[in-house]
C-alpha positions as CSV (number, residue, x, y, z in Angstrom):
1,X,-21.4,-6.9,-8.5
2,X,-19.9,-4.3,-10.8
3,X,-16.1,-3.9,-10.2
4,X,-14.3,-1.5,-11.7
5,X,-10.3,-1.4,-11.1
6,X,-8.2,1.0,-11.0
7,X,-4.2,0.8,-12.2
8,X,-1.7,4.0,-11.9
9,X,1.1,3.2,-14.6
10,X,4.9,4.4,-14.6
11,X,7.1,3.0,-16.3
12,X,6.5,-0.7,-16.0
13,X,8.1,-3.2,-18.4
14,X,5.2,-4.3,-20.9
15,X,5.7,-7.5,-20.4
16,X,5.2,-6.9,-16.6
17,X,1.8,-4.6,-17.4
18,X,0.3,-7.0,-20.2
19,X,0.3,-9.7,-17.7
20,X,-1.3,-7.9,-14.7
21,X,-4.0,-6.7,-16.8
22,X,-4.5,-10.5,-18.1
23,X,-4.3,-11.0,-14.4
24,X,-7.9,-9.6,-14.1
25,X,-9.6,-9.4,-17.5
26,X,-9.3,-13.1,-17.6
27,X,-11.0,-13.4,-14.6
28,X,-14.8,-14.3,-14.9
29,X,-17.1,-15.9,-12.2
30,X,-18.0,-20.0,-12.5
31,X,-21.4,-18.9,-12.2
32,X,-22.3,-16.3,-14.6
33,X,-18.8,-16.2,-16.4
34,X,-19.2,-12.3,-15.7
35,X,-15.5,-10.5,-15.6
36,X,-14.5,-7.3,-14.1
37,X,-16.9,-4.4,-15.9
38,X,-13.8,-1.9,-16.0
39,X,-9.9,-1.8,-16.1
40,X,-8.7,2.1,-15.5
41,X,-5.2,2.7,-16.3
42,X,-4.2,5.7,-15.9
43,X,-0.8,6.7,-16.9
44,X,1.3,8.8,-14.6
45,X,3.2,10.6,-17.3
46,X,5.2,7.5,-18.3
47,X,8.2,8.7,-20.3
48,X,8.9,5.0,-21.7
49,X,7.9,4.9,-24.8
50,X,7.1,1.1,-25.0
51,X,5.0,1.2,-21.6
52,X,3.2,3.7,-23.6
53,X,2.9,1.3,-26.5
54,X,1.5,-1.1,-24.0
55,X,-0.9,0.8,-22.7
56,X,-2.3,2.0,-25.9
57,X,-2.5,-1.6,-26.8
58,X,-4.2,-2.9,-24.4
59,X,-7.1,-0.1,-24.4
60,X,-7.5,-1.0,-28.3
61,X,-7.7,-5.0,-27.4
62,X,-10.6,-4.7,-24.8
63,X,-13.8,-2.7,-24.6
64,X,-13.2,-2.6,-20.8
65,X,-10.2,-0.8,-20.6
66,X,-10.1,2.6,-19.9
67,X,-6.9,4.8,-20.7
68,X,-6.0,7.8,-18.7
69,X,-2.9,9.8,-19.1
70,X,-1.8,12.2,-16.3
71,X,0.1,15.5,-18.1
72,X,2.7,15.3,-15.4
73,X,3.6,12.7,-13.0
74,X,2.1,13.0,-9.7
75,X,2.5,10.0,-7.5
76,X,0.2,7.3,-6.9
77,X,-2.4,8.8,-4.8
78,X,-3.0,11.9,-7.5
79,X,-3.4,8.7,-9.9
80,X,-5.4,6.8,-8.0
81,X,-7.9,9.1,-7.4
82,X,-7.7,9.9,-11.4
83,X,-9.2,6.7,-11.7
84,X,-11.6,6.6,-9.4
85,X,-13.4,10.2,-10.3
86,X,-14.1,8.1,-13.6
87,X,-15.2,4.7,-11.9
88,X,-18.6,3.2,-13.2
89,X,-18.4,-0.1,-11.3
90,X,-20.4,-0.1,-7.7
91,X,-17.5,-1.7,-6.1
92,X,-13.3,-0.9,-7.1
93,X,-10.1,-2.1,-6.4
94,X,-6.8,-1.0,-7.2
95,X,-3.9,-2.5,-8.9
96,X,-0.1,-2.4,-8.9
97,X,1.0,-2.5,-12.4
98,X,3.4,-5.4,-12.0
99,X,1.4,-7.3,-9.5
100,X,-1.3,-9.7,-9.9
101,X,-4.4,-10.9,-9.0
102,X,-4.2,-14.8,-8.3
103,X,-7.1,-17.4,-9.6
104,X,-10.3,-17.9,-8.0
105,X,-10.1,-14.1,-6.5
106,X,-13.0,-12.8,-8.6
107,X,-15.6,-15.5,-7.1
108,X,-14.2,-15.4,-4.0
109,X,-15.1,-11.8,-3.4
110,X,-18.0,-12.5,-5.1
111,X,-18.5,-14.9,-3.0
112,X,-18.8,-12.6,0.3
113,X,-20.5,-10.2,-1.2
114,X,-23.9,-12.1,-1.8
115,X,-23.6,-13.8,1.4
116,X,-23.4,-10.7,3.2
117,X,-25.3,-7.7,1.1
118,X,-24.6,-5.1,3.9
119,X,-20.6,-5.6,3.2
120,X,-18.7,-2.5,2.2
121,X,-15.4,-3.5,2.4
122,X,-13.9,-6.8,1.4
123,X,-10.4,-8.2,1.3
124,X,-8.3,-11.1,1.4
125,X,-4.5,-12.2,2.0
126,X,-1.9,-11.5,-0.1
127,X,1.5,-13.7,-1.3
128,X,5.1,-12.2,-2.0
129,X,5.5,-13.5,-5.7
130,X,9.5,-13.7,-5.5
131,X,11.7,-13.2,-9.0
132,X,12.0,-16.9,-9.2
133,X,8.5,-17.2,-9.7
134,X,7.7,-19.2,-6.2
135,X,4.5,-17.5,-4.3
136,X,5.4,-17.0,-0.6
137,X,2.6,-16.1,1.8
138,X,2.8,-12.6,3.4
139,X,1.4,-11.9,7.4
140,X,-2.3,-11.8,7.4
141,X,-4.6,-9.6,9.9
142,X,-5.1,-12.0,13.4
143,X,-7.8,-13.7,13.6
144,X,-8.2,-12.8,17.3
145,X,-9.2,-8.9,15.8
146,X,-12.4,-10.4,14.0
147,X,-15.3,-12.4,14.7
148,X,-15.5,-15.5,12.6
149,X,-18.4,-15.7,9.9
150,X,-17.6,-18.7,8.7
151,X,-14.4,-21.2,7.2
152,X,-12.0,-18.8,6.6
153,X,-13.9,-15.2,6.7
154,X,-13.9,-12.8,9.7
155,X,-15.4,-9.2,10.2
156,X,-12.8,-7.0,11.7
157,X,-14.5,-3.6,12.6
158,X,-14.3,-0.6,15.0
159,X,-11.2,0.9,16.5
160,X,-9.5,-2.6,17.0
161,X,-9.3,-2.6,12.9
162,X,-8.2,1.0,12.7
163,X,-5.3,0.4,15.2
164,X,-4.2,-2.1,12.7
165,X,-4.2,-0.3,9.8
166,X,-2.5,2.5,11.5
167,X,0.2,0.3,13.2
168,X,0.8,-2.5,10.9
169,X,0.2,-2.9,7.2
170,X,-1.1,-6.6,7.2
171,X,-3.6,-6.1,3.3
172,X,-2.2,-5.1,0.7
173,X,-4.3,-2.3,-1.4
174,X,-4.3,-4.6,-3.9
175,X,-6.2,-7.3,-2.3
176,X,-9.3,-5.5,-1.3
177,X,-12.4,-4.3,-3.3
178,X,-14.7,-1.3,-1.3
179,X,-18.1,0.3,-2.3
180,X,-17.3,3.1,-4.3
181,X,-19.8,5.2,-2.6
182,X,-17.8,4.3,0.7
183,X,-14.4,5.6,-1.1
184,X,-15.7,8.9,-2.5
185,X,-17.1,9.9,1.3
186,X,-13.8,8.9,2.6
187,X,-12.3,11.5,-0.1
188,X,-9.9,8.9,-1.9
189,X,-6.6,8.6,-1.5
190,X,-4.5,11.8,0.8
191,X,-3.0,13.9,-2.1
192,X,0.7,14.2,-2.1
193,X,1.7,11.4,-0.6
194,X,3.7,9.0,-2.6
195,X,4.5,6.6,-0.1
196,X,1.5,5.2,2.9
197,X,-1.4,6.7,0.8
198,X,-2.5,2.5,0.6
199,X,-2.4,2.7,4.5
200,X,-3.4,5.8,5.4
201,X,-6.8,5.0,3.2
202,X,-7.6,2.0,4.7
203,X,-7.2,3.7,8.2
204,X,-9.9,6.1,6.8
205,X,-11.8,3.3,5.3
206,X,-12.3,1.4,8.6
207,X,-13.7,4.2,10.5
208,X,-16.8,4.3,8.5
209,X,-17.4,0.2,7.1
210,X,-16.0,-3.4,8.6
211,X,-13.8,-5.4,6.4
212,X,-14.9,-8.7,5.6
213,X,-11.7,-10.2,5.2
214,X,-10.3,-13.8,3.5
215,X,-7.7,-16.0,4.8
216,X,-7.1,-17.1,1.8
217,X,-4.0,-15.4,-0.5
218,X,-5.9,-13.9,-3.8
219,X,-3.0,-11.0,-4.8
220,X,0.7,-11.4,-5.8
221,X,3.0,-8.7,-5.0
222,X,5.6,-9.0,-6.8
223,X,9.0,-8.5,-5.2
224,X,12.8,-7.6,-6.1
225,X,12.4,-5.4,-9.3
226,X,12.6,-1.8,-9.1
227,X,9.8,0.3,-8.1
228,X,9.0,2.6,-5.3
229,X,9.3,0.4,-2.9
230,X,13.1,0.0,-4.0
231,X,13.4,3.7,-4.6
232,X,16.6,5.6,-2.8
233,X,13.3,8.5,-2.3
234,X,11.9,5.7,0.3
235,X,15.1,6.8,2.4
236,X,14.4,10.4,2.8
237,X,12.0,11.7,5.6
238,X,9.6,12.8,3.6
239,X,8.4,9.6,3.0
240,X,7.0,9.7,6.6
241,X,4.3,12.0,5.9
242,X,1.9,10.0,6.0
243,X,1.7,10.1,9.6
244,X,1.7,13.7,9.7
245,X,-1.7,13.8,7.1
246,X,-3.2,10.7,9.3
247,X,-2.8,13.5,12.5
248,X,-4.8,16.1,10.4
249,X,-7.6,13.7,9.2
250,X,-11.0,14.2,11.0
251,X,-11.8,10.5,10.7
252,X,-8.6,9.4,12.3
253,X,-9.2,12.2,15.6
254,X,-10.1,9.8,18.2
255,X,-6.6,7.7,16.7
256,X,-4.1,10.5,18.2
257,X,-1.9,8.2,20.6
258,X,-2.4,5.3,18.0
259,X,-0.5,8.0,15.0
260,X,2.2,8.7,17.4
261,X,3.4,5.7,17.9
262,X,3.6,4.8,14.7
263,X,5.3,7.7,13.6
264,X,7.8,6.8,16.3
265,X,7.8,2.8,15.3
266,X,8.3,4.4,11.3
267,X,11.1,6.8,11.6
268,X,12.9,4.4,13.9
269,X,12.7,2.0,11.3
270,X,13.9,4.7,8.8
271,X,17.0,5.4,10.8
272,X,17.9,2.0,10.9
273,X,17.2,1.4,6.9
274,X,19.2,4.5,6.3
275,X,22.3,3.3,8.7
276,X,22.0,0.2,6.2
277,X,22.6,1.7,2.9
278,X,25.3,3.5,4.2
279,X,23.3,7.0,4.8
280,X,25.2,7.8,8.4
281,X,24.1,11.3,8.9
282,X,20.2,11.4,7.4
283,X,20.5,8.3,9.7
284,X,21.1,10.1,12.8
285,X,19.1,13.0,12.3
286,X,15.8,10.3,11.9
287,X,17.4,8.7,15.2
288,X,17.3,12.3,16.6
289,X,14.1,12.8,15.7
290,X,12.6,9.6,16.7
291,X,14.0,10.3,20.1
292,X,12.3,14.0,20.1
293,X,8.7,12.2,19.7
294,X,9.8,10.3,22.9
295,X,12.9,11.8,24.9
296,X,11.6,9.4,27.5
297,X,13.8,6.7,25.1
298,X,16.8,7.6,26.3
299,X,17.6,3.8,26.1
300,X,16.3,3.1,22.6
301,X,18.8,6.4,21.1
302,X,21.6,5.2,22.9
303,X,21.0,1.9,21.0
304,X,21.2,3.2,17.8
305,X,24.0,5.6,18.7
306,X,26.2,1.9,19.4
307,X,24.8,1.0,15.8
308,X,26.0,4.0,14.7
309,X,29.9,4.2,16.0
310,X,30.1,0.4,15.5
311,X,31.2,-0.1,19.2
312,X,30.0,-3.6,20.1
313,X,27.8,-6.0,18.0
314,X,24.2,-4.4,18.5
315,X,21.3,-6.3,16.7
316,X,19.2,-3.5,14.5
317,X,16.4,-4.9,15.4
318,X,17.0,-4.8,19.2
319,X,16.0,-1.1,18.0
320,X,13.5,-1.6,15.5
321,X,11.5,-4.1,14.5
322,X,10.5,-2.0,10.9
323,X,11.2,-4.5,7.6
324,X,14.3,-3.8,6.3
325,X,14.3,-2.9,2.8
326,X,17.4,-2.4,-0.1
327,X,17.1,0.1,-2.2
328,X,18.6,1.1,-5.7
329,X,21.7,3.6,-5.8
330,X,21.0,5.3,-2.6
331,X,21.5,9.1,-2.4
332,X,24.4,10.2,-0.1
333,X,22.7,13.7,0.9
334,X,19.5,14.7,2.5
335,X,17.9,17.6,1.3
336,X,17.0,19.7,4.6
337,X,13.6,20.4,3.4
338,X,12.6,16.2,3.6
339,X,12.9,16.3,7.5
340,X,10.8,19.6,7.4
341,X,8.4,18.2,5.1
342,X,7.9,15.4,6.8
343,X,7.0,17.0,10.6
């Protein structure tokens, strides 16, 4: 089992990047003491200096890593599928730069792999690694969606496990290894999305293999340090686009109703977020627009209009149940192109 991985770097703190590296090059199977064959990072145009430092490093300290380096930053999909035109390993999996994998993740995937030869995509559950250092367990897939294969491993396939990945993001990208083959007929990641690209491939992914997946936590993602997942850009429409590339793709046709809501469920949740960091007109127009995908909601927009004037105490997530999310030094302004954009 050949595993190449593949990293898209901006930015990150060395000390942050040395150690998710380590994260996986240390990793070698109890049986063989074989490690990952490959370790792609591909920088995305990292103005830092010492990340660059870091990356150079590490590419001179181990045969098995590979160093890319994008002329121009262009998000993590473009990245992403950077690394994987350059892939050798027969299975890959991707890496956040300041996450990392956890012990005993290497023979675990191993693991499922020779008991089940015909497996193309494998994953496991993933923990919140908090700035204290504590690991807190994150929502896994339900086991009712899967057929149990044994202690701890289910097969979730067919349109039950697309609906999932459409509607709720329960795997991180991070915690998953496919067949490369698979990825490359899927297309790779959508290009030009920066945020959803991780979601919108797995909804791909699962219309054309099963996931064997593993209850058992084998990624940290590591939470409350800046990134784009604490970006004031995760507050503009445009980061909704996702949806609007699921809607195009020919593998997610028979998934129409299924995108919708979503879409609905998502800029809803983008409203709400927006309301939050203080963002009161981008945050009506997504309340607007939420209620244009559905005008039937009368109920649910005149929720959020209470939110919105402050008459009453109104629970946000009476109108949505989306994760909400701080960000760093939100923007006051929406540029009107991001709600275009993102239609």
């Amino acid at each position: 089992m050949r595993i190449s991985l593949v990293c898209p770097v901006y930015d990150t703190p060395p000390e942050l990047l040395r150690a998710a590296a380590h994260s996986v090059l240390s990793a070698t199977s109890a049986a063989s003491a074989e490690g990952v064959a490959q370790l792609i990072l591909v920088d995305d145009a990292s103005p830092s200096a010492a990340t660059r430092a870091a990356l150079a490093a590490l590419a001179e300290g181990d045969r098995r890593v590979l160093l890319l380096r994008s002329p121009r930053n262009r998000g993590p999909a473009s990245a992403r599928n950077l690394g994987l035109s350059v892939a050798i390993g027969e299975w890959v999996g991707f890496l956040d730069a300041d996450d990392l994998w956890l012990p005993g993740q290497l023979d675990r995937l191993r693991g499922v792999a020779a008991a089940h030869p015909d497996a193309g995509w494998i994953g496991s559950a993933h923990a919140w690694l908090n700035p204290d250092g504590e690991l807190e367990p994150a929502p896994m897939l339900p086991a009712a969606t899967g057929a149990e294969l044994g202690p701890g491993l289910r097969r979730h396939a067919g349109p039950p496990l697309t609906r999932l990945m459409l509607g709720n993001f329960w795997m991180h990208l991070g915690a998953m290894l496919a067949r490369r083959a698979l990825l490359q007929r899927i297309g790779g990641f959508a290009e030009g999305l920066v945020y959803g690209e991780d979601q919108n491939l797995m909804a791909r992914l699962s219309t054309v293999t099963p996931l064997h997946y593993l209850d058992v936590p084998g990624y940290a993602w590591r939470r409350g340090r800046p990134s784009l997942t604490s970006s004031s850009a995760r507050l503009r429409a445009a980061s909704l686009r996702q949806h609007a590339a699921a809607a195009r793709d020919p593998l997610l046709r028979d998934f129409r109703r299924e995108i919708h809501w979503a879409r609905y469920s998502a800029t809803k949740g983008l409203a709400v977020n927006n309301l939050l960091a203080g963002r009161r007109m981008p945050a009506l127009a997504l309340a607007l627009r939420a209620w244009m995908l559905d005008p039937r909601e009368v109920g649910e927009l005149s929720l959020f209009l209470r939110l919105w004037t402050g008459r009453g105490r109104v629970d946000p997530g009476r109108y949505s149940k989306a994760e909400s999310f701080v960000v760093r030094a939100p923007q006051q302004d929406t540029h009107p192109d991001d709600l275009r954009k993102a239609s």
